[in-house]
C-alpha positions as CSV (number, residue, x, y, z in Angstrom):
1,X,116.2,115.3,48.9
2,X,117.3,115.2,52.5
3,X,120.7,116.6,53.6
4,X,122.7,116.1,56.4
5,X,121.7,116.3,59.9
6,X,121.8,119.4,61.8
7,X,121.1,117.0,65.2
8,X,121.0,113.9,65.9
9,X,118.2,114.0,68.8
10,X,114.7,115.3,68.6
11,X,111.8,115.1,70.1
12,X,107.9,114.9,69.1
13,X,104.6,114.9,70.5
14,X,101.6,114.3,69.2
15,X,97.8,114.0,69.9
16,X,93.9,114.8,68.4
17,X,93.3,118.7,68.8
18,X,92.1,118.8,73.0
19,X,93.8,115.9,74.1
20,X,96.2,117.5,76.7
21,X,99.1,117.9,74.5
22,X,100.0,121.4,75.8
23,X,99.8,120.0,79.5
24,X,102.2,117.2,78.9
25,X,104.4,119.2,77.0
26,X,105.2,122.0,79.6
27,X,105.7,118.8,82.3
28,X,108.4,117.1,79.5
29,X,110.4,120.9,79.1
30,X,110.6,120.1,83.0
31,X,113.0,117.4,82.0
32,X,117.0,117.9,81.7
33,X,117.8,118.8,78.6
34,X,114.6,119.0,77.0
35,X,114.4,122.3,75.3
36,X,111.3,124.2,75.5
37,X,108.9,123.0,73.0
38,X,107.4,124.5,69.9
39,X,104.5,125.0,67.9
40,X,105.3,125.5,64.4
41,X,102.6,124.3,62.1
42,X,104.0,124.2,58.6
43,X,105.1,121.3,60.1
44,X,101.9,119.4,60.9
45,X,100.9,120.3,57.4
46,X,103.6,118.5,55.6
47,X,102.2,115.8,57.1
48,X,98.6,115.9,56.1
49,X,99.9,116.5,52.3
50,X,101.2,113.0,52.7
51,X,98.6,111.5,53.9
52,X,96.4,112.6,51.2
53,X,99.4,111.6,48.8
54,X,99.9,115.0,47.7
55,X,104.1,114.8,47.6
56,X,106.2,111.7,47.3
57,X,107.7,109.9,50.2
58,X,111.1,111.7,49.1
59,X,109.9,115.1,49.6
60,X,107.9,115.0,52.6
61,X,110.7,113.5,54.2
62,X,113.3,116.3,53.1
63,X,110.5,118.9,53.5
64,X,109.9,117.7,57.0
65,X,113.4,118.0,57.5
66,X,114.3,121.5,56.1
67,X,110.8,123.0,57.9
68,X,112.0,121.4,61.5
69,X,115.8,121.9,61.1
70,X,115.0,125.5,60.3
71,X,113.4,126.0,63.9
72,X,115.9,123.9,65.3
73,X,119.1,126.2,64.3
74,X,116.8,129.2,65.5
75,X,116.7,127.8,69.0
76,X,120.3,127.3,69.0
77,X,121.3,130.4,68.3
78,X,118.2,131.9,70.5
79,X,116.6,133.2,68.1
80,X,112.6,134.1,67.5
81,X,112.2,133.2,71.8
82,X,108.4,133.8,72.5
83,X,108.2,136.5,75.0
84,X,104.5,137.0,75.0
85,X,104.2,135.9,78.8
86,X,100.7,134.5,78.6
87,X,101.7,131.8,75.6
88,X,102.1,128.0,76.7
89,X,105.3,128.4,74.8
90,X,107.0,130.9,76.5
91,X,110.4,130.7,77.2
92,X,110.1,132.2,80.4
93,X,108.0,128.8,81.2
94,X,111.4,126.9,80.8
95,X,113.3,126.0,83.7
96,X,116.4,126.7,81.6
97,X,115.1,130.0,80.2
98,X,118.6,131.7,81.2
99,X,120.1,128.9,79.5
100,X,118.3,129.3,76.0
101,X,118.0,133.0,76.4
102,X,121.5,133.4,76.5
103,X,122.5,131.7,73.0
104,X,121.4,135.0,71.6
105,X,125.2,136.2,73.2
106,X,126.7,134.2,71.6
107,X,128.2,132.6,68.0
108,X,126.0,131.6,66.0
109,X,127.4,128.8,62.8
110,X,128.9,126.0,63.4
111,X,129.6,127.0,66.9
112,X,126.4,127.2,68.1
113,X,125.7,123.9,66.3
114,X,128.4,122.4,68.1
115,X,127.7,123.8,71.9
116,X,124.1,122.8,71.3
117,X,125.2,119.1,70.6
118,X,128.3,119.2,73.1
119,X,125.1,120.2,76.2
120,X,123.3,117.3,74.6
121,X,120.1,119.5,74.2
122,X,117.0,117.4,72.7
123,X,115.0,120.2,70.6
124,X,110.8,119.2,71.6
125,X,108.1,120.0,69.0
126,X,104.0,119.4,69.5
127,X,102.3,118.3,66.8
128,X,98.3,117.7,66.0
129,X,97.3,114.4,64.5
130,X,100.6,113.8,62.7
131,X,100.4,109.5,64.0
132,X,97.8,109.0,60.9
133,X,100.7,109.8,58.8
134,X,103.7,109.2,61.4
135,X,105.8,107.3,58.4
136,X,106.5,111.4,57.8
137,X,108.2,111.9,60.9
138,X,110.5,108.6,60.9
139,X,111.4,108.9,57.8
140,X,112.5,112.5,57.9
141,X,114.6,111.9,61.7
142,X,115.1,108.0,62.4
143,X,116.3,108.6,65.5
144,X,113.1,110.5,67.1
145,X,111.4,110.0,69.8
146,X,107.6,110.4,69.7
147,X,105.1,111.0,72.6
148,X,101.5,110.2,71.8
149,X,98.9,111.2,74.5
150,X,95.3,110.0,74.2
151,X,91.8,111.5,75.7
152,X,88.4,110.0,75.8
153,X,86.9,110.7,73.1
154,X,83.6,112.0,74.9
155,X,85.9,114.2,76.2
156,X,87.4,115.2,73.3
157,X,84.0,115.5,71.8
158,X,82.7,118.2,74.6
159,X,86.2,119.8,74.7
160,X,85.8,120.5,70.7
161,X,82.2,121.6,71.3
162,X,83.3,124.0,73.8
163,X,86.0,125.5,71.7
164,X,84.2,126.0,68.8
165,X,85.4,123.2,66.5
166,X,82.6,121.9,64.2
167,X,82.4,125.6,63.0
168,X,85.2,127.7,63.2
169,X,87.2,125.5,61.1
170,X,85.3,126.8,57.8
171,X,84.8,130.5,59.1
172,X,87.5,131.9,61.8
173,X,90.2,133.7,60.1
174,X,92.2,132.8,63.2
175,X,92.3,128.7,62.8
176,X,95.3,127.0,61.4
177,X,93.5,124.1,60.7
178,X,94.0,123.7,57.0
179,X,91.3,123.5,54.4
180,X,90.9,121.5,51.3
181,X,88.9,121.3,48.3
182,X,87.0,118.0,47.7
183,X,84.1,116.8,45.5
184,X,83.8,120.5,45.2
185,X,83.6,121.3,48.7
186,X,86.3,123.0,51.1
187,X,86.0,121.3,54.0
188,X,88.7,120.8,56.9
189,X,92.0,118.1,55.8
190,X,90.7,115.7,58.3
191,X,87.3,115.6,56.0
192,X,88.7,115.1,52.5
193,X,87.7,111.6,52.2
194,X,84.0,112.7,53.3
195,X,83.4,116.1,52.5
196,X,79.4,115.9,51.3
197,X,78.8,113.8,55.0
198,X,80.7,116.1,57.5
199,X,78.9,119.6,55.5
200,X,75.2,117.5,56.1
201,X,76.1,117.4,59.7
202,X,75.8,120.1,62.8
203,X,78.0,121.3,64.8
204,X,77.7,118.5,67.2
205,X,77.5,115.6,64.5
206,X,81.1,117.1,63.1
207,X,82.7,116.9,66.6
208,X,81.4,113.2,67.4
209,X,82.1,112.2,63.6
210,X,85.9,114.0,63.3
211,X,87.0,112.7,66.9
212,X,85.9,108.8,65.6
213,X,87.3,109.4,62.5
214,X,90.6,111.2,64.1
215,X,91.1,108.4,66.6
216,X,90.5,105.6,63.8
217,X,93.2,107.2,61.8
218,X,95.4,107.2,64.9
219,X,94.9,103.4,65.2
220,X,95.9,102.6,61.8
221,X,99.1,104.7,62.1
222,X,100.1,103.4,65.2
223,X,99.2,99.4,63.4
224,X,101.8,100.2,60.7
225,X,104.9,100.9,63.0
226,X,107.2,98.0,62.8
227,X,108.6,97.2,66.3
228,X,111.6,99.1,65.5
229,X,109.7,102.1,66.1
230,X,107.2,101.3,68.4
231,X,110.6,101.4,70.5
232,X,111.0,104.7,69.8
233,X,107.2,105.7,71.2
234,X,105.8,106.3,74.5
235,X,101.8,106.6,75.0
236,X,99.8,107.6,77.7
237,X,96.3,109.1,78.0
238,X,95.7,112.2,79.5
239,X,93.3,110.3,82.3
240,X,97.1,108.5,82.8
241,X,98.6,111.8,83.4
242,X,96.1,113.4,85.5
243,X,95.4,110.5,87.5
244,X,98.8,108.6,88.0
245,X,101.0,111.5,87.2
246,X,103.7,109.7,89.6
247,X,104.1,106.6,87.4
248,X,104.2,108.3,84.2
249,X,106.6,111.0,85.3
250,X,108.9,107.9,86.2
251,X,108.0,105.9,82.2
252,X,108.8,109.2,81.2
253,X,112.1,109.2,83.0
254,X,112.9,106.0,81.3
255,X,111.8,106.9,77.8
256,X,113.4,110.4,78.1
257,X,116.6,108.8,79.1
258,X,116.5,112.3,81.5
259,X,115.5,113.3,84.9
260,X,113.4,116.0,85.6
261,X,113.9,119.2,86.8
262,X,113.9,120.4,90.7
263,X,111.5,122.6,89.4
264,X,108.2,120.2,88.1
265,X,107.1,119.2,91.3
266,X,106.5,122.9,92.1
267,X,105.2,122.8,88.2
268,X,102.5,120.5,89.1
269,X,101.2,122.6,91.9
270,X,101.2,125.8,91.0
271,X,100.4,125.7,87.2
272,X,96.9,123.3,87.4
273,X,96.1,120.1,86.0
274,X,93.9,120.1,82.8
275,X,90.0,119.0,84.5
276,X,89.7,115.6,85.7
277,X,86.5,114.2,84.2
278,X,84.6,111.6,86.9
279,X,81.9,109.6,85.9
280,X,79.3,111.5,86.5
281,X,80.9,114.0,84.3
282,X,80.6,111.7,81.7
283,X,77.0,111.3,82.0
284,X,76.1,115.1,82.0
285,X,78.2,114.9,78.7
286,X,76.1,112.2,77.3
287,X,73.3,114.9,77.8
288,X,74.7,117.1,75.4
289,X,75.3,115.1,72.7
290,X,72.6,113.0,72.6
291,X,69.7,115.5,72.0
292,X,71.7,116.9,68.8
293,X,73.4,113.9,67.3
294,X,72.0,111.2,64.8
295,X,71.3,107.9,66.7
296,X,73.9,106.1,64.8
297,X,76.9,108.5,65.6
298,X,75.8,108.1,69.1
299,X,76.0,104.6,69.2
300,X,79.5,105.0,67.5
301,X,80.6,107.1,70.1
302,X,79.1,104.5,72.8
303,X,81.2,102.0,71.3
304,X,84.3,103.7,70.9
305,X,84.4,105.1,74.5
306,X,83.7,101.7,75.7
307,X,87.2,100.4,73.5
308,X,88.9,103.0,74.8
309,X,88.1,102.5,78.7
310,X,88.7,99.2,78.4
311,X,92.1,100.2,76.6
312,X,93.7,102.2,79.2
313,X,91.7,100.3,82.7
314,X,89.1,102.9,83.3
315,X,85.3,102.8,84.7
316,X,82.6,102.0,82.2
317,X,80.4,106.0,82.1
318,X,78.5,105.0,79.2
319,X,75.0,105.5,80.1
């Protein structure tokens, strides 16, 4: 069951794995307020097990709640900061590090609670491919806010290949992406409907095939929001952000109800955008999927990045 609410404002974004969701979550810490995000993936995971029906509505919702709030009262009281100076979630990253460094000084309890709320702090957590089960996230906080960014998916398909995903989910110690048994397989979560399929495939064929079947799932998440919380979403695309960072800063502005920090513009300079993919781009990628993929998955892909330039007003690159 759920309990009561440690907050009453949070923050979530969310995105496929390589879609820019590090990027846009450093430029949102650069907004008053916002405190420096988190990865914390128990999180992510709770989310998954209810897609796959795993736990009751009931109990992802309070488990969702216990696993965030946990993190939350941590970063109140300044708690478990990341110092590691090379992470994308270090706290020296913030514009208000002194701010959220010095908590640690002082009361923790209901005092800390209480400061935290009275300096109307928004506590900002990225997530990875939590909109095919987003009913999680709402029912656990009705009062988020969730950020969804987008990518190409031939994009997304290179910047998996280039990573290692299609492989390293089965054999890298290191990946958090979890694993689950199906028709006597262990395949990733994202496979567990089509576990025999995905193992036939290579390492290209399970890029192309997870990023359609990712960005499907996405689709159908974002079809079941009633307009209530379609209020409570902002998306963009990566291509958006990179392109037209000016406009959605200021949609950001007005979803964020916050203004950002003196600091971002100099953000934006010195800290580099993710690569901004032209055309031509596009059609050296086509090279490297199409000698390794099965013709049909190809043509998937075709269509899908043709829906999704189309979707946010980009040029046609499918050769």
């Amino acid at each position: 069951a759920q309990k009561p609410f440690l907050h009453n404002r949070i923050l979530f974004l969310d995105g496929i794995t390589r879609s820019g969701k590090k990027y846009a979550s450093k430029i949102i810490s650069h907004f008053d307020h916002i405190d420096m995000f988190q990865y914390q993936c128990p999180m992510e995971h709770v989310a998954y097990m209810r897609y796959f029906d795993g736990m009751s509505k009931e109990s992802a919702a309070g488990l969702m709640q216990y696993q965030t709030e946990d993190h939350i009262y941590s970063r109140m009281i300044g708690r478990n900061l990341n110092s590691r100076t090379s992470d994308e979630t270090f706290i020296g990253k913030s514009p208000f590090a002194p701010e959220i460094r010095a908590r640690s000084d002082l009361d923790a309890g209901p005092a800390a609670v209480s400061r935290y709320d009275a300096e109307k702090w928004t506590p900002f957590f990225h997530l990875h491919s939590v909109m095919l089960a987003n009913e999680v996230l709402f029912d656990a906080f009705p009062f988020l806010r969730l950020v969804h960014i987008a990518r190409h998916p031939l994009d997304l398909v290179i910047a998996w290949l280039d990573q290692g995903w299609g492989k390293r989910e089965l054999s890298d110690p290191i990946s958090l992406v979890p694993l689950v048994h199906a028709s006597g397989h262990v395949v990733p979560w994202f496979a567990g409907t089509w576990p025999e399929v995905y193992l036939s495939y290579n390492d290209v064929e399970r890029a192309v095939a997870s990023v359609l079947f990712l960005q499907a799932e996405d689709a159908k998440g974002l079809g079941r929001m009633s307009e209530q919380r379609r209020s409570q979403l902002y998306r963009t695309s990566l291509e958006r952000l990179t392109n037209n960072t000016d406009t959605v800063l200021a949609e950001l502005e007005k979803f964020l109800q916050a203004k950002p920090h003196d600091s971002l513009p100099n953000f934006l300079k010195t800290d580099g955008k993710p690569i901004i993919t032209s055309k031509q781009d596009r059609v050296q990628f086509w090279d490297r999927v199409r000698p390794f993929a099965r013709e049909d998955l190809v043509v998937k892909l075709q269509n899908r990045a043709r829906e999704y330039e189309a979707e946010w007003g980009m040029e046609d690159a499918v050769a």
